[in-house]
C-alpha positions in Angstrom: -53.7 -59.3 25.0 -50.7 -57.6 27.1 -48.0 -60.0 28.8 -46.7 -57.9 31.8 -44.3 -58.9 34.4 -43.4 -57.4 37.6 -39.9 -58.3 39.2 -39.5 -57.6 43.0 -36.6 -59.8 44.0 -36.6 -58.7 47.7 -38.3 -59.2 50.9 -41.6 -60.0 51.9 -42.7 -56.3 53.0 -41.6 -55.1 49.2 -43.0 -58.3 47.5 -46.5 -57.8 49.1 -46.5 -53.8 48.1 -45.6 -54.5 45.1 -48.6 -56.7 44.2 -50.3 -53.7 44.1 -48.6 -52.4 40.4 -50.7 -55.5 39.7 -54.2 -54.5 41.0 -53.7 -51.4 39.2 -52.3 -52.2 35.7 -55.3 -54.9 35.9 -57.6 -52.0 35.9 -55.8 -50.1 32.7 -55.2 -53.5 31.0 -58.6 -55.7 32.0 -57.7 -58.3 29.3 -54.0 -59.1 30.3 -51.6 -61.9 31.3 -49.7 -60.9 34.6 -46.6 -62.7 35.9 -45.1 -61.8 38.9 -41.5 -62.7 39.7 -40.5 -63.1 43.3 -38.2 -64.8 45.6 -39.8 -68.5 46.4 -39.4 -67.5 49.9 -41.7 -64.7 50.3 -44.6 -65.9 47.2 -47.0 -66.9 50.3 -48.2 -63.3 50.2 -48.7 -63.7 46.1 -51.1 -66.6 46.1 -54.6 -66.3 45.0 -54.2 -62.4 44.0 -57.0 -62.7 41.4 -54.7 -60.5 39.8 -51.7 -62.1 39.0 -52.0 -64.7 36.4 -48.3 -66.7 37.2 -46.3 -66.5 40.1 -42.7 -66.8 38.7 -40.7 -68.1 42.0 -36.6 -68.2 41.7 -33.7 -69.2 44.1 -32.3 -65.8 45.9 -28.3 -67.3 45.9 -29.4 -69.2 42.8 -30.0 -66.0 40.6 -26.7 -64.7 41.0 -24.7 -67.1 39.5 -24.0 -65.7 36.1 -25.4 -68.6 34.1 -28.8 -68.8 36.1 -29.0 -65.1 35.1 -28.2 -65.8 31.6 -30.9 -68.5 31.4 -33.5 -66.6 33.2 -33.1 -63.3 30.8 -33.4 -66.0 27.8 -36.7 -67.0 29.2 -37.9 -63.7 29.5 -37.2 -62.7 26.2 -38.8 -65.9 24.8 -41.9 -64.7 26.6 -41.7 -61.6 25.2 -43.6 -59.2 27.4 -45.3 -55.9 26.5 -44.6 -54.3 29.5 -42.2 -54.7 32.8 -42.2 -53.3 35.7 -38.8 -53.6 38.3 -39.7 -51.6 41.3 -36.4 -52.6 42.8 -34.1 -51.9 40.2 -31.3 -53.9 41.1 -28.4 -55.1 38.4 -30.3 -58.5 38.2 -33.6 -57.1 37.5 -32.2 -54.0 35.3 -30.2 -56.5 33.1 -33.8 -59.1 32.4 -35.3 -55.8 31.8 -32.3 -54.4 29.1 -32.6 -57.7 27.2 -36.1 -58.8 27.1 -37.2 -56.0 24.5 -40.4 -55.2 25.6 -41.5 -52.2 24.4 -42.2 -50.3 28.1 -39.5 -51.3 30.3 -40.5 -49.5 33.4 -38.0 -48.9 36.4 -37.4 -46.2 39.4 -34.1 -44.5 39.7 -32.4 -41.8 42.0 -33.4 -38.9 40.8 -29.2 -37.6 40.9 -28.2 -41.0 39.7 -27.4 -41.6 35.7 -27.9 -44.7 34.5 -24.9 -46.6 32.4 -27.6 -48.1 30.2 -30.6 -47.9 29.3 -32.0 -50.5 30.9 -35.7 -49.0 31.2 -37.4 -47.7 27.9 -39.0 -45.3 31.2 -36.7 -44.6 33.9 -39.0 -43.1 36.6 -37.4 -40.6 39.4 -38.1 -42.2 43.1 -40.2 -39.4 45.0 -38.7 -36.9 46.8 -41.2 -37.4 49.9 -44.5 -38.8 50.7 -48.1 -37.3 50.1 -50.2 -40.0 50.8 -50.7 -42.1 53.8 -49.7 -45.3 52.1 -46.2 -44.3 53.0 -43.8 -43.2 50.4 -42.7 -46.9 49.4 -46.7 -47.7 48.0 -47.0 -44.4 46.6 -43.3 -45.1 44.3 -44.7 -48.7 42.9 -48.0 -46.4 41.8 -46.3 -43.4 40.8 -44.7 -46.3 38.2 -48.0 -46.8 36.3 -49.4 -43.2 36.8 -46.1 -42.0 35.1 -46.5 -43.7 31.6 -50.2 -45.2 31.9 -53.4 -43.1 32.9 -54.9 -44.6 35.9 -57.9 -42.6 37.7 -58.5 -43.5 41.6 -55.5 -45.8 42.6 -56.1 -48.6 44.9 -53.0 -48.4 47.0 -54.1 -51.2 49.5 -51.9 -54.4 49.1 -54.8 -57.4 49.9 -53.8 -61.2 50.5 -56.5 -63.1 49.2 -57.8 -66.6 51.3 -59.5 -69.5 49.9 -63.0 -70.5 52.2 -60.3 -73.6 54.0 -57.4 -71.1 54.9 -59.8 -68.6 56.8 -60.7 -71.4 59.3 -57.7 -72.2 62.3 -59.3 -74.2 64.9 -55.9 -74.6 67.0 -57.4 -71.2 68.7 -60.5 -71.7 69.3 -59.8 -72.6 72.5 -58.6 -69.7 73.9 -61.3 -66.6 75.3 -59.1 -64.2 75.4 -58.2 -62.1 72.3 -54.6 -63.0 70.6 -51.7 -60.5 70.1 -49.9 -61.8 67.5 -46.0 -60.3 69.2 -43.2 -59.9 66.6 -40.1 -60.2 68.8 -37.6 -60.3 66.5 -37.0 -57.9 63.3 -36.2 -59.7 60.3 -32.3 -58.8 60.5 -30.8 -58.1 63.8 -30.3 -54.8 63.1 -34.0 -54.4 63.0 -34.7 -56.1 66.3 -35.4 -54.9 69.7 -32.8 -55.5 73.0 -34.6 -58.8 74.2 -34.6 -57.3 77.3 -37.0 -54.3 76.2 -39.0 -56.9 74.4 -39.3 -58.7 77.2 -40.5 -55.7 79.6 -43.4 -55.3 76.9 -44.2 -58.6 77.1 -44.6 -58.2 80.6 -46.3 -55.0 80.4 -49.5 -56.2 78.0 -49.4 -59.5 80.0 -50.3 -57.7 83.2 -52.5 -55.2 82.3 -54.6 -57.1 79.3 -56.6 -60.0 79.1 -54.9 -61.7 76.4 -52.9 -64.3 75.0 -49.5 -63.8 73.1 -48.3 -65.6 70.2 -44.4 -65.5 68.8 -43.6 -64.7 66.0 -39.8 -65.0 64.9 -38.0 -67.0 61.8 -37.6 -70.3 62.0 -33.5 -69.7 62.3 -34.1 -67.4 65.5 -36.0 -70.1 67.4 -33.0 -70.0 70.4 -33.5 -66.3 70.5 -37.0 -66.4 70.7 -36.5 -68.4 73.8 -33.9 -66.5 75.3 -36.6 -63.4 75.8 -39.3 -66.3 76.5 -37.3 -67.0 79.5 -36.8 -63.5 80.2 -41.0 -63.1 80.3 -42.5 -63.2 84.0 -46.1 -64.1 83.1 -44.7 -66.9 80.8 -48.9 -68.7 81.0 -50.2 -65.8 78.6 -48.1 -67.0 75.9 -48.7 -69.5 73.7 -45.6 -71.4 72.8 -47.1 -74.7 71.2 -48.7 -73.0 68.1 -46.0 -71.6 64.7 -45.9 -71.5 61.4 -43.2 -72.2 59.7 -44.2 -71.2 56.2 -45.2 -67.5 55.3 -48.8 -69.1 53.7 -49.2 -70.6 57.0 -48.5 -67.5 58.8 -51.3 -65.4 56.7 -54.1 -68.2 58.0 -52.8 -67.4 61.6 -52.5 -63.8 61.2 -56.0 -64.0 60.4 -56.8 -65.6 63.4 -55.0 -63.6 65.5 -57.1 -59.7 67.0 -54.1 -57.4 66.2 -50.3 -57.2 65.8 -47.0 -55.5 67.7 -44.3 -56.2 66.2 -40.8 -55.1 65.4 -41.1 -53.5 61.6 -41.1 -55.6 58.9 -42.9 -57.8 56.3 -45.3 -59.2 58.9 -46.2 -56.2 59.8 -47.2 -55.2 55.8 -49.1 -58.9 56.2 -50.9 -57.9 58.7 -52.4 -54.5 57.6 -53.3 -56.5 54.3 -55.4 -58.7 56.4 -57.2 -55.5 58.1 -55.3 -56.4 61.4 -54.6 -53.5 64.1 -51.0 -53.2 64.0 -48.1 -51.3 66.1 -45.2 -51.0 64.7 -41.8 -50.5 66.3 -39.3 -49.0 63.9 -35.4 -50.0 63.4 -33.4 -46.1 63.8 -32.3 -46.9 60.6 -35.6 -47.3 59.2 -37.4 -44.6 57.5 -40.7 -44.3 58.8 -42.1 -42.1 55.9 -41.2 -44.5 53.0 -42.7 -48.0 55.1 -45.1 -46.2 57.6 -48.7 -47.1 55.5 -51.9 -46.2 56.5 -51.0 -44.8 60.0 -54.2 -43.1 61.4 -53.6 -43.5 65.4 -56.2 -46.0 65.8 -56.2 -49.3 63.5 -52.7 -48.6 62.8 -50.0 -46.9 64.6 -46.1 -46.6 65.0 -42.8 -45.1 67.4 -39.7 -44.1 65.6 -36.9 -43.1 68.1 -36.6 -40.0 65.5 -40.1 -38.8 66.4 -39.3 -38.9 70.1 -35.9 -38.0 69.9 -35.8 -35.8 66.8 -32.3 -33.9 68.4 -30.3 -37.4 67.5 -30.4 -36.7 64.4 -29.9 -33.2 62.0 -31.0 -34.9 59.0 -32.2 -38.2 57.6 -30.6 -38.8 54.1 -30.1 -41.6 52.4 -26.5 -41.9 53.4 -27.0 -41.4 56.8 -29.5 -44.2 56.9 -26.9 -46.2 55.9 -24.3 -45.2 58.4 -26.6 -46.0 61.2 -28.1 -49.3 59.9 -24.2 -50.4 60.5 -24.8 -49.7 64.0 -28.1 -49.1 65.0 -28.0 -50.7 68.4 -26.9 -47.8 70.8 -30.0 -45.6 69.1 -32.3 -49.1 69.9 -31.1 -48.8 73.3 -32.5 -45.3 73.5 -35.8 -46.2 72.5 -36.7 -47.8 76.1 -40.0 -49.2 77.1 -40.8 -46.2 78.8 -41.0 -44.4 76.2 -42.7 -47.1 74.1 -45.3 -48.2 76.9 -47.6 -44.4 76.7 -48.1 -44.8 73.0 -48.5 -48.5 73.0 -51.2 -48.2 76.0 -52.9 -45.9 73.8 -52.8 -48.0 70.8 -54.0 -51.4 73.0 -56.7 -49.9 74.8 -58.7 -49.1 71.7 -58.5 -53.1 70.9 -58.3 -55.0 74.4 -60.1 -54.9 77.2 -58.1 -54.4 80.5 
């Protein structure tokens, strides 16, 4: 039997793609033990993947002290895996990876970046650009398997898997209306909307839609949720008295919920693995091509002020992503409801009735 782990010590977005190395290796490897190794924070998306065997949870802040590290490379060698996969590649992952000895060490790297060690037994070049419409950051976490492991028909869908309880939320059943699930906050404020744009949105579905709007936000941005609450005119379509506070309990209200708009982010990945219509509204910073999945115009769809704007910038390399994700809030300021409200009316009126 193989022992494979899979390290993704990020966010909840990268956590949730990355469960799909497991659904895959499963296939190549019927007969094996998978761990998965993921912030505590974002292992909600991770639970009851009939894929992953053990769900390894660790501390984000706790990880980087030196002797946390030290012990939890020890453990990983005790286990002694077969096979690793770190889709991240950071120093913390690259180091468990360099000392656990497994015989295929699997990590990406920049294509016009040299290693100092070698930390992967296969380091595997990130993808120039994307040729599928899982979105260029699905098709690098496949493209890890497919490079060192035959694999015929790839499943690139990330599922979250219910139990028969979790798919039942009674706290909506008494509402007739359809319920838009509205991410109003990115999860960094460099990802997240001028309230008052959000606000003019809100305003916008709530007077030309029957339906009712839900929050969503982290539990830390509660007083900026209800600054653009206040901001809202029709402030009886929203539904203020129902949150989850805990990622698990957000996938059994996502599921209740009709469809999702949101700011991008990891909710936004929950929500297309729970076959939710989603419209996503990117960050400038963000690029569209590498977390834009499954975007056909009609159960998904996106704006990116690059797409509508494509003059602000010449390029879009890596380095220039980073110069605007410093600063991204004049380009936000750009994307204006006005320009937002013709695609998003498009998007809506395939999934609510007016």
């Amino acid at each position: 039997m193989k022992k494979i782990l899979i390290i993704q010590n990020k966010r909840i977005g990268d956590v949730l793609i990355s469960s799909v190395i497991a659904n895959n290796i499963k296939k190549i490897f019927p007969e094996s033990r998978i761990d998965f190794m993921a912030y505590d924070f974002t292992t909600g998306v991770l639970e009851n993947n009939p894929n992953i065997d053990i769900i390894i949870p660790i501390n984000e802040k706790e990880l980087k002290k030196i002797p946390n590290l030290i012990k939890m490379i020890r453990k990983v060698r005790k286990e002694r895996y077969d096979i690793i996969f770190d889709p991240y590649s950071k120093l913390q992952s690259r180091l468990i990876c360099y000392f656990s000895k497994a015989e295929y060490r699997i990590g990406n790297k920049r294509k016009h970046k040299k290693l100092p060690l070698s930390f992967y037994s296969h380091p595997i070049n990130l993808l120039d650009e994307k040729s599928h419409i899982c979105g260029k950051a699905i098709e690098d976490r496949i493209n890890l398997i497919t490079s060192v492991f035959p694999l015929e028909n790839p499943d690139y869908e990330p599922k979250i898997t219910l139990q028969s309880a979790e798919k039942i939320y009674p706290k909506l059943d008494k509402y007739k209306h359809p319920v838009l699930m509205l991410g109003i906050l990115g999860s960094t404020p460099q990802k997240s909307m001028p309230y008052e744009y959000i606000a003019e949105l809100v305003d916008y579905i709530t007077s030309n839609y029957k339906v009712h709007i839900l929050f969503n936000y982290a539990p830390n941005q509660k007083t900026e949720a209800d600054k653009i609450y206040e901001m809202c005119t029709n402030k009886e379509s929203i539904i203020l008295d129902i949150y989850e506070d805990s990622i698990r309990g957000f996938v059994r209200l996502m599921y209740a919920c009709d469809l999702m708009v949101a700011n991008e982010g990891g909710i936004v990945h929950i929500a297309k693995a729970l076959n939710k219509p989603t419209f996503t509204i990117f960050s400038p910073y963000v690029n569209k091509d590498h977390w834009a999945s499954f975007e056909d115009g009609k159960q998904h769809e996106s704006i990116h002020l690059l797409e509508e704007k494509p003059d602000l910038f010449d390029t879009f390399t890596f380095e220039e992503r980073k110069k605007i994700e410093e600063n991204p809030h004049d380009l936000y300021k750009q994307l204006t409801p006005e320009m937002i409200i013709p695609k998003l009316e498009q998007f809506l009126n395939l999934h609510i009735k007016k």
